[in-house]
N, CA, C and O atoms as a GROMACS GRO file, in nm:
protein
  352
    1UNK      N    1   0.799  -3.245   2.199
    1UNK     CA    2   0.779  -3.288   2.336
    1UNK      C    3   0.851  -3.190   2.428
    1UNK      O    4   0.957  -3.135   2.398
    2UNK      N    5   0.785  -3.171   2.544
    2UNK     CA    6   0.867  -3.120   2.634
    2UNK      C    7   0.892  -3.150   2.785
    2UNK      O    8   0.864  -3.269   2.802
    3UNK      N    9   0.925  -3.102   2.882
    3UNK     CA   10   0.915  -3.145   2.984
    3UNK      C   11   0.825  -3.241   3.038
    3UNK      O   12   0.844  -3.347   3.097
    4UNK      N   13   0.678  -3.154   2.989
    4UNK     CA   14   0.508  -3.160   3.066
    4UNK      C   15   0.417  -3.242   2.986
    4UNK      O   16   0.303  -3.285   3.001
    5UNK      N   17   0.503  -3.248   2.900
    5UNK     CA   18   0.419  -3.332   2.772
    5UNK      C   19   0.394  -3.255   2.647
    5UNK      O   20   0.456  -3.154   2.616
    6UNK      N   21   0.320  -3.298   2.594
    6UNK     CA   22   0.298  -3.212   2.435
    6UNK      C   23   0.268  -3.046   2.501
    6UNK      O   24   0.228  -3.016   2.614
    7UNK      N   25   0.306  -2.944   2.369
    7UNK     CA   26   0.282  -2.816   2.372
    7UNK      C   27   0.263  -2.803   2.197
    7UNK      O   28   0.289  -2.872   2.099
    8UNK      N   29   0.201  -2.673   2.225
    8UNK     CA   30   0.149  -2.649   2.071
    8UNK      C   31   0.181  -2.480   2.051
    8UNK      O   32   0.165  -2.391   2.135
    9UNK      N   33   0.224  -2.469   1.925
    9UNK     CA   34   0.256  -2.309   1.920
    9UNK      C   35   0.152  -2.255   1.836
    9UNK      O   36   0.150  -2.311   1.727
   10UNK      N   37   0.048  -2.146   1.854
   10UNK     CA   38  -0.019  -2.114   1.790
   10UNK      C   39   0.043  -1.978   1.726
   10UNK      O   40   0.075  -1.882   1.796
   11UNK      N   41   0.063  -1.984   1.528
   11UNK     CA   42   0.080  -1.824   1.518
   11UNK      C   43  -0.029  -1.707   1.509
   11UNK      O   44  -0.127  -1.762   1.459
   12UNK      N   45  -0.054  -1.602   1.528
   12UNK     CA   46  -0.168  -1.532   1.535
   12UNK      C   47  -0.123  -1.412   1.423
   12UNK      O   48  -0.167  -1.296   1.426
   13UNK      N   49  -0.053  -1.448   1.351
   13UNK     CA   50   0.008  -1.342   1.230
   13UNK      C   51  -0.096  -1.361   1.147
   13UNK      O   52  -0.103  -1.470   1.092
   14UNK      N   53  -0.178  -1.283   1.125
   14UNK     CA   54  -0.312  -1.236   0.974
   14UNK      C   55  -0.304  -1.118   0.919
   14UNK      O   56  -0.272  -1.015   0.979
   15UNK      N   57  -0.336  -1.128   0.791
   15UNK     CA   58  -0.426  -1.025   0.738
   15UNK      C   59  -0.541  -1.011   0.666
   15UNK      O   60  -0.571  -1.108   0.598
   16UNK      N   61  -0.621  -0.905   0.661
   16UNK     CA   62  -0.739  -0.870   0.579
   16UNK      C   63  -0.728  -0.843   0.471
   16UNK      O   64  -0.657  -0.743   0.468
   17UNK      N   65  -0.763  -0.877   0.352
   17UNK     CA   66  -0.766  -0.804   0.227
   17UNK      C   67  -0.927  -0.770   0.207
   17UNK      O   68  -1.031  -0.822   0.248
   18UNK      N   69  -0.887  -0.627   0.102
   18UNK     CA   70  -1.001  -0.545   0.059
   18UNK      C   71  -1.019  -0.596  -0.083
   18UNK      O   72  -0.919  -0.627  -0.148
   19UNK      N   73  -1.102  -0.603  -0.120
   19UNK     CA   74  -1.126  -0.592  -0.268
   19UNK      C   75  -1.154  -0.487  -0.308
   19UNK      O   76  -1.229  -0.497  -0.404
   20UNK      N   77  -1.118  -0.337  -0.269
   20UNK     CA   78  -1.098  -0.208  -0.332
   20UNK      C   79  -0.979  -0.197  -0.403
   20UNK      O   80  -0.923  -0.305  -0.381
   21UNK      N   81  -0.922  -0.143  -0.460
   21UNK     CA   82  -0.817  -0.075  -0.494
   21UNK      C   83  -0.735   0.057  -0.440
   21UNK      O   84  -0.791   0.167  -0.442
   22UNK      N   85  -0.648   0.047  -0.408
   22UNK     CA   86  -0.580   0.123  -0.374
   22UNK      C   87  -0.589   0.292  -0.406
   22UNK      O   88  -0.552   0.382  -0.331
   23UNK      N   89  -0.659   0.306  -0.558
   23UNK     CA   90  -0.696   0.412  -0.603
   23UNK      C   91  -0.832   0.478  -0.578
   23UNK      O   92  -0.852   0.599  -0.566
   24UNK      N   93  -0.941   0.360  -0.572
   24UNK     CA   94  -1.044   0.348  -0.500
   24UNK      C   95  -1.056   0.408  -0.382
   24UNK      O   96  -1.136   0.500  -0.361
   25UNK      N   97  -0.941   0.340  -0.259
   25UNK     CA   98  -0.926   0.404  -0.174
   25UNK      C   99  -0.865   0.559  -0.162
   25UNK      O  100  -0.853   0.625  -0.059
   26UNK      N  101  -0.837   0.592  -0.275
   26UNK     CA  102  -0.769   0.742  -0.210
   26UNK      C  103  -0.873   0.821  -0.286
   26UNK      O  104  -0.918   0.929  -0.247
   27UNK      N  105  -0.914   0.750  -0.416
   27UNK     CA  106  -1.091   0.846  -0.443
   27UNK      C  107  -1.185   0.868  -0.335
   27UNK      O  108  -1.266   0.959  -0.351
   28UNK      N  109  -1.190   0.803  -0.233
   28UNK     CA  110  -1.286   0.770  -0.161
   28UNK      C  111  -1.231   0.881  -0.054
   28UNK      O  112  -1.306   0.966  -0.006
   29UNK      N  113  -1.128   0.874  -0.028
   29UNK     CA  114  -1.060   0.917   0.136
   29UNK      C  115  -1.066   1.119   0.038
   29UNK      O  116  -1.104   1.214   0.106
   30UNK      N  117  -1.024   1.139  -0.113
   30UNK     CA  118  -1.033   1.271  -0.165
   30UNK      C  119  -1.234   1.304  -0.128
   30UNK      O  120  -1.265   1.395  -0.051
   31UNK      N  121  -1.291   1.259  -0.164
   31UNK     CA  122  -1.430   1.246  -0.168
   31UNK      C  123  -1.464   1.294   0.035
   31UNK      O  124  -1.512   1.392   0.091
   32UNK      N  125  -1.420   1.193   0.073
   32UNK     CA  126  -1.458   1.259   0.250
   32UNK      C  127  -1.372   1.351   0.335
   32UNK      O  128  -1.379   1.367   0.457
   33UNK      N  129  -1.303   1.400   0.262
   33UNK     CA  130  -1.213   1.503   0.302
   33UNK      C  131  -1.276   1.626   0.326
   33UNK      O  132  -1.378   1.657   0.266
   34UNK      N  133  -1.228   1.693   0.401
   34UNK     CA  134  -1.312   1.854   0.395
   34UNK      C  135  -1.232   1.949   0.305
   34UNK      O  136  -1.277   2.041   0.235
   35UNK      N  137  -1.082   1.902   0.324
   35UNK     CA  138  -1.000   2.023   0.224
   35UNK      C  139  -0.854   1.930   0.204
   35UNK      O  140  -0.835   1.808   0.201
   36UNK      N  141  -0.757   2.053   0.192
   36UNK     CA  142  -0.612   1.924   0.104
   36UNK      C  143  -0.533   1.857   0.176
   36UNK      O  144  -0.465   1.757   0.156
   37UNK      N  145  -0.561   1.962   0.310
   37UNK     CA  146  -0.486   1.937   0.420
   37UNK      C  147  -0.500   1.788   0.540
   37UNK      O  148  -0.417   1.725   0.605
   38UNK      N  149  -0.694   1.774   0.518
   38UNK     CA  150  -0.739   1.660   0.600
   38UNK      C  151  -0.720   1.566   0.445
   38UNK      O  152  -0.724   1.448   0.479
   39UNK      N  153  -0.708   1.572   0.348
   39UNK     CA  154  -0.702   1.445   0.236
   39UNK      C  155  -0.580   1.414   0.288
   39UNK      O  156  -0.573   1.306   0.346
   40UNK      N  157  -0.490   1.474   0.282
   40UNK     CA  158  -0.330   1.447   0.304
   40UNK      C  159  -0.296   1.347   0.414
   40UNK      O  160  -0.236   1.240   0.402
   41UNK      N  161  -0.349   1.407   0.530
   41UNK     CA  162  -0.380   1.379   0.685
   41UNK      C  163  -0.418   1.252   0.674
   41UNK      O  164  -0.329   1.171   0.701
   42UNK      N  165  -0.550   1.198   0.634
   42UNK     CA  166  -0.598   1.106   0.586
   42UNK      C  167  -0.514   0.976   0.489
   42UNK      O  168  -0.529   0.854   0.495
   43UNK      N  169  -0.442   1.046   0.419
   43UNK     CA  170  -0.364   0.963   0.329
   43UNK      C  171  -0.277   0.939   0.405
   43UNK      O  172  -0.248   0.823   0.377
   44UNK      N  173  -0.208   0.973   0.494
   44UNK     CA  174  -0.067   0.932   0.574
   44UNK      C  175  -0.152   0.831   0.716
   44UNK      O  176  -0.096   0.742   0.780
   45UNK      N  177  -0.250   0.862   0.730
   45UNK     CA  178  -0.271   0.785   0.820
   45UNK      C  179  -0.336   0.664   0.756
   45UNK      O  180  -0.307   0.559   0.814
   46UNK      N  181  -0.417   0.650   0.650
   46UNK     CA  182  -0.504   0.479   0.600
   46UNK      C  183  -0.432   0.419   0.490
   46UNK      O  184  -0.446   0.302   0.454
   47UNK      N  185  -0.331   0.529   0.424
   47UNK     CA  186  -0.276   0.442   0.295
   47UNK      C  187  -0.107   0.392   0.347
   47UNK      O  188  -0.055   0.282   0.363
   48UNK      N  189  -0.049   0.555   0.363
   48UNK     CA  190   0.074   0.487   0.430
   48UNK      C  191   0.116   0.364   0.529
   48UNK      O  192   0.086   0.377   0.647
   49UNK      N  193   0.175   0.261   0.495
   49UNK     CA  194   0.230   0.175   0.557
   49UNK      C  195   0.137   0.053   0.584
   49UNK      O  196   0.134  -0.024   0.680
   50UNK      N  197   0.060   0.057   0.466
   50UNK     CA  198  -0.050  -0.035   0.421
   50UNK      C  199   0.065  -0.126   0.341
   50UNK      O  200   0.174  -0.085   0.302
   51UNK      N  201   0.010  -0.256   0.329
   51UNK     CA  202   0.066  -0.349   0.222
   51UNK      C  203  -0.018  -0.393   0.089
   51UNK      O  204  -0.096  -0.487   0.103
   52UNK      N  205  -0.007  -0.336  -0.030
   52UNK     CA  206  -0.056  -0.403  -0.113
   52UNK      C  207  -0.021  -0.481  -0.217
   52UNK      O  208   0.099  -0.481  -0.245
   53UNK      N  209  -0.116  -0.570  -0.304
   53UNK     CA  210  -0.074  -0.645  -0.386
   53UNK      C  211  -0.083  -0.595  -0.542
   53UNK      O  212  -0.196  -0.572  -0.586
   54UNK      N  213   0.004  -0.581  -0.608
   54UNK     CA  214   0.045  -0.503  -0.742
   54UNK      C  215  -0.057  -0.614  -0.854
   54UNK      O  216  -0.069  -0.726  -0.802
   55UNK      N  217  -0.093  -0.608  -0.923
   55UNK     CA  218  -0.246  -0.625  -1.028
   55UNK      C  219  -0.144  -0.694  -1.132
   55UNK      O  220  -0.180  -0.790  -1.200
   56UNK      N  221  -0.016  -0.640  -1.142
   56UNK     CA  222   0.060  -0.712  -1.281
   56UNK      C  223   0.176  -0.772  -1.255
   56UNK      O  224   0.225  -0.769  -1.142
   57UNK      N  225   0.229  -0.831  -1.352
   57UNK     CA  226   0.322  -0.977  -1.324
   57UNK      C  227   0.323  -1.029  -1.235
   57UNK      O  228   0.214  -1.057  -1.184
   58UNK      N  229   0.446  -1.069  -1.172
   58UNK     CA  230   0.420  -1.174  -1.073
   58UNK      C  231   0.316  -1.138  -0.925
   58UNK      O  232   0.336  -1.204  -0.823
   59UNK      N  233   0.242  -1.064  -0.927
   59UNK     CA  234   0.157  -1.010  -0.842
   59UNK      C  235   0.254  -1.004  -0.707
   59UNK      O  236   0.243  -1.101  -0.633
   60UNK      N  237   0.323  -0.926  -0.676
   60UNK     CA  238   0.428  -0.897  -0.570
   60UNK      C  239   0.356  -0.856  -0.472
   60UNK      O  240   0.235  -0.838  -0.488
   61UNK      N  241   0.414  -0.835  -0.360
   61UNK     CA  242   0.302  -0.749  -0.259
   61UNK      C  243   0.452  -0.613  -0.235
   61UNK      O  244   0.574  -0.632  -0.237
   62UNK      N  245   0.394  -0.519  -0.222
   62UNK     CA  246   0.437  -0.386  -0.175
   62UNK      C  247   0.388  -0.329  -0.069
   62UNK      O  248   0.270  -0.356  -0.044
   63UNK      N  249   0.471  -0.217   0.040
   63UNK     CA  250   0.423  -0.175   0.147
   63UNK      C  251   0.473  -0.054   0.094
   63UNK      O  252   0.584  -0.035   0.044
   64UNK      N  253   0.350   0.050   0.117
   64UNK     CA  254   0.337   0.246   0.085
   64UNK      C  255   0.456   0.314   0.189
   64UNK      O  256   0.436   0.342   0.307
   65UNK      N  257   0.510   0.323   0.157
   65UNK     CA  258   0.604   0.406   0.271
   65UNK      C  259   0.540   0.580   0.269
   65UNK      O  260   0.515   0.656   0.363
   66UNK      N  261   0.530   0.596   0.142
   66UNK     CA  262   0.481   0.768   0.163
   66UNK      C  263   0.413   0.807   0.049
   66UNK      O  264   0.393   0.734  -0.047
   67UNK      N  265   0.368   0.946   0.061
   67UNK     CA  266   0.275   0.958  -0.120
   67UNK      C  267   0.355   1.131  -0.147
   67UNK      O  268   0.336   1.241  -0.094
   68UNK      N  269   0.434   1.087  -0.241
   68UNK     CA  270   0.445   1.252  -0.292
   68UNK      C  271   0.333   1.337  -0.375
   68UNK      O  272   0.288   1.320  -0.488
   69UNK      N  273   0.310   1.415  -0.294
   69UNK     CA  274   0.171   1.480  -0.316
   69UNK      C  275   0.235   1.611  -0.457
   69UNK      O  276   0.169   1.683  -0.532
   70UNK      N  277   0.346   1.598  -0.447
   70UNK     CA  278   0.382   1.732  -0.534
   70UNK      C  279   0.411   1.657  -0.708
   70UNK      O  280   0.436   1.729  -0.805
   71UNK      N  281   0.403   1.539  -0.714
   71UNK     CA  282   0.466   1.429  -0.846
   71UNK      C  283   0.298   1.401  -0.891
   71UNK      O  284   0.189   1.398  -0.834
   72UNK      N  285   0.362   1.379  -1.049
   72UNK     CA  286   0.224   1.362  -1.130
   72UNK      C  287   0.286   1.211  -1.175
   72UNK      O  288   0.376   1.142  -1.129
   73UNK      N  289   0.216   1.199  -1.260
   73UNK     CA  290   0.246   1.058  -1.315
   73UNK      C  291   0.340   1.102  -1.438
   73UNK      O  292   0.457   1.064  -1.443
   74UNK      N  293   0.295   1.165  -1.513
   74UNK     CA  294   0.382   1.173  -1.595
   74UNK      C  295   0.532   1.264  -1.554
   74UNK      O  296   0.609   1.270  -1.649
   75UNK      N  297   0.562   1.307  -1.475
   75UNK     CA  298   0.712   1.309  -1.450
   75UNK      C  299   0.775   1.270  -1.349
   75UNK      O  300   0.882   1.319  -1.313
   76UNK      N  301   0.691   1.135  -1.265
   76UNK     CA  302   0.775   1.077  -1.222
   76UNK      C  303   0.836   0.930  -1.336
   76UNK      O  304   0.782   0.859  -1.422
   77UNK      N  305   0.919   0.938  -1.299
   77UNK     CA  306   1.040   0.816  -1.379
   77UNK      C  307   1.113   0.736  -1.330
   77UNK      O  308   1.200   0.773  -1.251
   78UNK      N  309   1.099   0.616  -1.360
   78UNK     CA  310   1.227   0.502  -1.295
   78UNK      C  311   1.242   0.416  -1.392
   78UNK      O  312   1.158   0.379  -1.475
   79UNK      N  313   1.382   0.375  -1.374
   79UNK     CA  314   1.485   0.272  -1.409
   79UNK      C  315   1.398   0.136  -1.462
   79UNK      O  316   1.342   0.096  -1.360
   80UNK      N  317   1.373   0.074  -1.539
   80UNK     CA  318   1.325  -0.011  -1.607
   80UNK      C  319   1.448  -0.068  -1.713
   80UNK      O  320   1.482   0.003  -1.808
   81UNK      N  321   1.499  -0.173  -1.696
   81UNK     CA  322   1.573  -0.255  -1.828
   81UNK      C  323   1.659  -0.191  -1.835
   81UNK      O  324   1.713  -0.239  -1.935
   82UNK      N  325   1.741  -0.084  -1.792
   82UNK     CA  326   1.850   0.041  -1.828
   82UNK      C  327   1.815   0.163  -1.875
   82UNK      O  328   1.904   0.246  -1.890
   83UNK      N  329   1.722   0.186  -1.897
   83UNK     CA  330   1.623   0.344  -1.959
   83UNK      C  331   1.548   0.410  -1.878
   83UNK      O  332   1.496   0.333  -1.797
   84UNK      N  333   1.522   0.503  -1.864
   84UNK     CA  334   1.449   0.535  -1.771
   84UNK      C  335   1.317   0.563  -1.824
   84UNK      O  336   1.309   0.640  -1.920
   85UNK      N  337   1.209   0.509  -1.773
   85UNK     CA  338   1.061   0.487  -1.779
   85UNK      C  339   0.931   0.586  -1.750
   85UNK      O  340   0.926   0.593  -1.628
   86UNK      N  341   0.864   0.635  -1.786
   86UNK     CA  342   0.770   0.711  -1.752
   86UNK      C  343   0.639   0.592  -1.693
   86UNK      O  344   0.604   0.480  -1.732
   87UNK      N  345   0.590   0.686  -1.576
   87UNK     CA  346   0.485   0.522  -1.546
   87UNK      C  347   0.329   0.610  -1.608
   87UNK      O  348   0.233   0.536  -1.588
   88UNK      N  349   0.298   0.706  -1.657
   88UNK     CA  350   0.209   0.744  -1.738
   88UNK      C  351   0.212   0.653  -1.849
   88UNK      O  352   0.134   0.668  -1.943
   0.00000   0.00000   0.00000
């Protein structure tokens, strides 16, 4: 209640989900590129600072902060259980 009588708060917080994949999307964005420089360009502007939802365990959601264009899969590595992990 307030002064005037009832009020109502509407939130307008949404989002869209794709049913692409994230990899999908950067096949797609390599595919309409003209060269490495507009893929790149491209990648910092539609993937970076996107939120997505991870496919395994507890399906988490994650937000892209950046893409190291110079890292492969097999030598990047992280911390898993105390060992360090290859994600290849």
């Amino acid at each position: 209640m307030s002064e005037v009588g009832l009020t109502i708060c509407v939130d307008t917080l949404f989002r869209f989900m794709s049913t692409i994949t994230c990899l999908d999307k950067i096949n797609q964005l390599k595919r309409e590129a003209y060269n490495d420089a507009d893929f790149m360009n491209r990648i910092n502007t539609e993937v970076v600072g996107s939120s997505i939802i991870a496919d395994w365990g507890h399906k988490r959601t994650y937000i892209i902060d950046g893409v190291n264009f110079k890292s492969t899969p097999t030598k990047q590595k992280f911390e898993h259980n105390g060992s360090m992990t290859s994600v290849a």
